[in-house]
C-alpha positions as CSV (number, residue, x, y, z in Angstrom):
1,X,33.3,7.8,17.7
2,X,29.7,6.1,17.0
3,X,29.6,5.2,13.2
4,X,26.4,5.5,11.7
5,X,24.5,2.4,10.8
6,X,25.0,0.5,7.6
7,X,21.9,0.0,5.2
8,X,21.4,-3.6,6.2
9,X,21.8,-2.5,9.8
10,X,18.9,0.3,9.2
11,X,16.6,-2.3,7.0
12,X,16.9,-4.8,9.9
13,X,15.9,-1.5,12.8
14,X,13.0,-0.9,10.3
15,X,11.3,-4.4,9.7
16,X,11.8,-4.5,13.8
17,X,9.9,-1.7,14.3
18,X,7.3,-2.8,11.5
19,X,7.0,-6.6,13.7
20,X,6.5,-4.7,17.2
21,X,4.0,-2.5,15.7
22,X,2.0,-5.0,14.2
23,X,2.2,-7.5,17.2
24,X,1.3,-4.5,19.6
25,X,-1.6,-3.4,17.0
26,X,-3.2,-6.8,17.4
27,X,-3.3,-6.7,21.2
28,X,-4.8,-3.1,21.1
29,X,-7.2,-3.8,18.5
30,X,-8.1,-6.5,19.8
31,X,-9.0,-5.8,23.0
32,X,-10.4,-2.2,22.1
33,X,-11.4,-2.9,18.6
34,X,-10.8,0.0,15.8
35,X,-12.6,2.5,17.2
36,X,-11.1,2.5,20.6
37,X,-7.7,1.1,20.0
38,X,-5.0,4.5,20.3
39,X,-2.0,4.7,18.4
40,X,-0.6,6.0,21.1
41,X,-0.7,3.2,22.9
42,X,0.1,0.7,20.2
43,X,3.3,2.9,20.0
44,X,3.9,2.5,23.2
45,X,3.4,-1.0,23.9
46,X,5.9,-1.3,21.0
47,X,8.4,0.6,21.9
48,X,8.8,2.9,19.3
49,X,7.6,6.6,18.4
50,X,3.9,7.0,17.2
51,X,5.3,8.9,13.9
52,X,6.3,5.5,12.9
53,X,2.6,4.0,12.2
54,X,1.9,7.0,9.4
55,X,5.7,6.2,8.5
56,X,5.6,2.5,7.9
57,X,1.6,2.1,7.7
58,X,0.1,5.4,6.3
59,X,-1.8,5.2,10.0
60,X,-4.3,3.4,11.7
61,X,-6.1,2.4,9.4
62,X,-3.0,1.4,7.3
63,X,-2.1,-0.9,10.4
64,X,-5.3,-2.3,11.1
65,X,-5.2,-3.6,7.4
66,X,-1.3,-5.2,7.9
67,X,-2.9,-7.0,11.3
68,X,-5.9,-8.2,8.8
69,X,-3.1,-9.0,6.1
70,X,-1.1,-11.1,8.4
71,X,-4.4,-13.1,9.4
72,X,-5.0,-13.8,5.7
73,X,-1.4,-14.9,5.5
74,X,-1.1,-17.3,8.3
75,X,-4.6,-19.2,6.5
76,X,-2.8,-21.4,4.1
77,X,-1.0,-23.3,6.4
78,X,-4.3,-24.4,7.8
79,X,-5.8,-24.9,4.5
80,X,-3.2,-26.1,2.2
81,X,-3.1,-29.6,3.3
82,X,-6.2,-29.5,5.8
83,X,-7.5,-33.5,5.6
84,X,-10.6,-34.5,6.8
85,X,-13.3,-31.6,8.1
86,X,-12.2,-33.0,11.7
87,X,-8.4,-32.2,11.1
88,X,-9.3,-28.5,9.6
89,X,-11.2,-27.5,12.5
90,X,-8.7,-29.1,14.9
91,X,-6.2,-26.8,13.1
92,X,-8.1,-23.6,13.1
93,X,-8.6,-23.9,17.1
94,X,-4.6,-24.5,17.1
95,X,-4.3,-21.7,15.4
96,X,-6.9,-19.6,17.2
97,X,-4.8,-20.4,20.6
98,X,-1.5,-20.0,19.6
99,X,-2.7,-16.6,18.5
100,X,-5.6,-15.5,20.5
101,X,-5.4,-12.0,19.9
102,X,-5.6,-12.5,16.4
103,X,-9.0,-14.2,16.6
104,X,-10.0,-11.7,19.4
105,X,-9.7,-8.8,16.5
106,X,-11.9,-11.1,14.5
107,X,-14.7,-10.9,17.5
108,X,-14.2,-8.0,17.8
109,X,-15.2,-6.7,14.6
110,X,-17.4,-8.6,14.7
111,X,-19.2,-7.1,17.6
112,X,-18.5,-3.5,17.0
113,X,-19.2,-3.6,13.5
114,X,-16.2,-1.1,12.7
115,X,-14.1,-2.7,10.3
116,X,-11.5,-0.9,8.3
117,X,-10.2,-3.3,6.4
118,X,-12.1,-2.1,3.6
119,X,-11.6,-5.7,2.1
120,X,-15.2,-7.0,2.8
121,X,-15.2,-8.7,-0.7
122,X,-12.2,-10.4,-0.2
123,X,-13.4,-11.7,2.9
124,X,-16.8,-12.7,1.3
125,X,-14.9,-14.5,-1.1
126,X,-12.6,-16.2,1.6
127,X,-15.3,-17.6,3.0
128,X,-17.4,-18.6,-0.1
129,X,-14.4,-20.6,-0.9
130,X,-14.5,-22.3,2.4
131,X,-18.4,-22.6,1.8
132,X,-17.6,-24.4,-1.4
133,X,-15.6,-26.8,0.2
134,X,-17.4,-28.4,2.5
135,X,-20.3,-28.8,0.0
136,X,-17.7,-30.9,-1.7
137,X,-17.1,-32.6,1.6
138,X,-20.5,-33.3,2.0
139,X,-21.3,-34.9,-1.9
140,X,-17.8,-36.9,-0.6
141,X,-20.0,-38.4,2.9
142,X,-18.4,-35.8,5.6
143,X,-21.3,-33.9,6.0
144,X,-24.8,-36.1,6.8
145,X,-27.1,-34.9,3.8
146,X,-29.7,-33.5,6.5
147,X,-27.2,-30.6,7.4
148,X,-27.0,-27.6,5.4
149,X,-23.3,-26.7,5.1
150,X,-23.8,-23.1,5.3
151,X,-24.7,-23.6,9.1
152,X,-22.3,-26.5,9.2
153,X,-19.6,-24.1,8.5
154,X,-20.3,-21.5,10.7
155,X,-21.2,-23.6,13.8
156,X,-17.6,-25.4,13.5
157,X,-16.1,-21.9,12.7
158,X,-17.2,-21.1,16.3
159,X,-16.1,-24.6,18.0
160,X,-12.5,-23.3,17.1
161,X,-12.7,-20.6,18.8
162,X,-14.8,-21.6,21.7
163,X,-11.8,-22.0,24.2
164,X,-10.4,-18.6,23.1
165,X,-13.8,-16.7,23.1
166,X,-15.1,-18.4,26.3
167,X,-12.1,-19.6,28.8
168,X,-14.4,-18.7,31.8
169,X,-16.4,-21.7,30.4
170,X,-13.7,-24.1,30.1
171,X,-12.6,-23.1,33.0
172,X,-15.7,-23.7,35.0
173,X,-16.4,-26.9,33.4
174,X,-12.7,-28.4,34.8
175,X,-10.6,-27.6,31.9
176,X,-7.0,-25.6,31.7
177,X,-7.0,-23.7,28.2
178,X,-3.8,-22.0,29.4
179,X,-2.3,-25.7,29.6
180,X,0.4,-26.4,27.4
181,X,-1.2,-29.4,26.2
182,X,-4.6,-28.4,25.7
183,X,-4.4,-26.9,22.1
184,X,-3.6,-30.9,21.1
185,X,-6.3,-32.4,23.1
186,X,-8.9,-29.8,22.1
187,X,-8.0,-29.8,18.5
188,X,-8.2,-33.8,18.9
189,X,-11.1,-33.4,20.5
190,X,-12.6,-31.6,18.0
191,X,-11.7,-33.7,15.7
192,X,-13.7,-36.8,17.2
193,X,-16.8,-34.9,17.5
194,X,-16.6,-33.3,13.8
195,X,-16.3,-37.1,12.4
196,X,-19.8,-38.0,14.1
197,X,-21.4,-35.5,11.6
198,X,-20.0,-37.9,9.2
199,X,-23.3,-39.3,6.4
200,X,-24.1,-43.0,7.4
201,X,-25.1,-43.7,4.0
């Protein structure tokens, strides 16, 4: 006779089914974006009935905000203890390819302008923070005075995700991104080149 699960048995099914969602919601969304992305096939790449994402999420708009939420989440271990400007951006392009579909989602939205987060400000005020910073960086001599760090910011923003956004290029110009040492030597690399924006006052 089958017994019927035990509460800690059914709390463990549930945050399983949560995870697959949400890992299969970032693939989807990212390669389809908001708009195009299908709950029905977010369900299926996760294994699990479609009913669950209004269940557990309130629907698709519910799980596109999780997937945002657990962007947002993973940023502190970047920025807690970042170092120098080199060693931040070398972290954000680890990040970026140990989770390209995460960073996909963010072009995406990017490009098809259909966000439903419906957390704009916190984002503005995500990156206002980051904005702050490296004006502090730059009063400390890690910024030359002649660059304005609004530009600064968002031109290293994009050298971390370079190899994810473009792999054809990296590719074409001799290199593996899909090595499993490359996230190391990029981010090092990445590193050496931020430090040349260095002031030489």
């Amino acid at each position: 006779m089958r017994r019927s699960p035990g509460p800690d048995e059914r709390q463990r099914d549930a945050e399983r089914s949560r995870q697959q969602l949400l890992d299969a919601a970032v693939i989807e969304f990212g390669a389809h974006g908001f708009s195009g992305a299908r709950v029905g096939a977010i369900a299926d790449r996760a294994g699990v009935n479609k009913q669950l994402i209004s269940y557990y999420f309130g629907g698709k708009e519910g799980l596109y905000k999780a997937v945002a939420d657990r962007w947002r989440a993973s940023e502190p271990a970047v920025t807690d203890d970042p170092g120098t400007l080199g060693e931040l951006v070398g972290a954000y392009a680890r990040v970026a390819l140990e989770q390209p579909d995460l960073l996909k989602l963010l072009v995406r939205e990017g490009i098809d302008r259909d966000s439903a987060t419906g957390d704009e400000e916190a984002q503005y005020q995500r990156f206002q923070g980051m904005l702050a910073d490296f004006r502090r960086r730059q009063s400390e001599g890690e910024l030359a005075d002649d660059l304005d760090p609004a530009y600064a910011a968002l031109a290293l923003f994009g050298i971390s995700a370079a190899p994810v956004v473009f792999p054809q290029i990296a590719r074409a110009i001799g290199l593996d991104p899909d090595s499993p040492d490359f996230p190391s030597q990029y981010a090092e690399q990445a590193d050496r080149l931020v430090s040349h924006l260095r002031s030489r006052r």
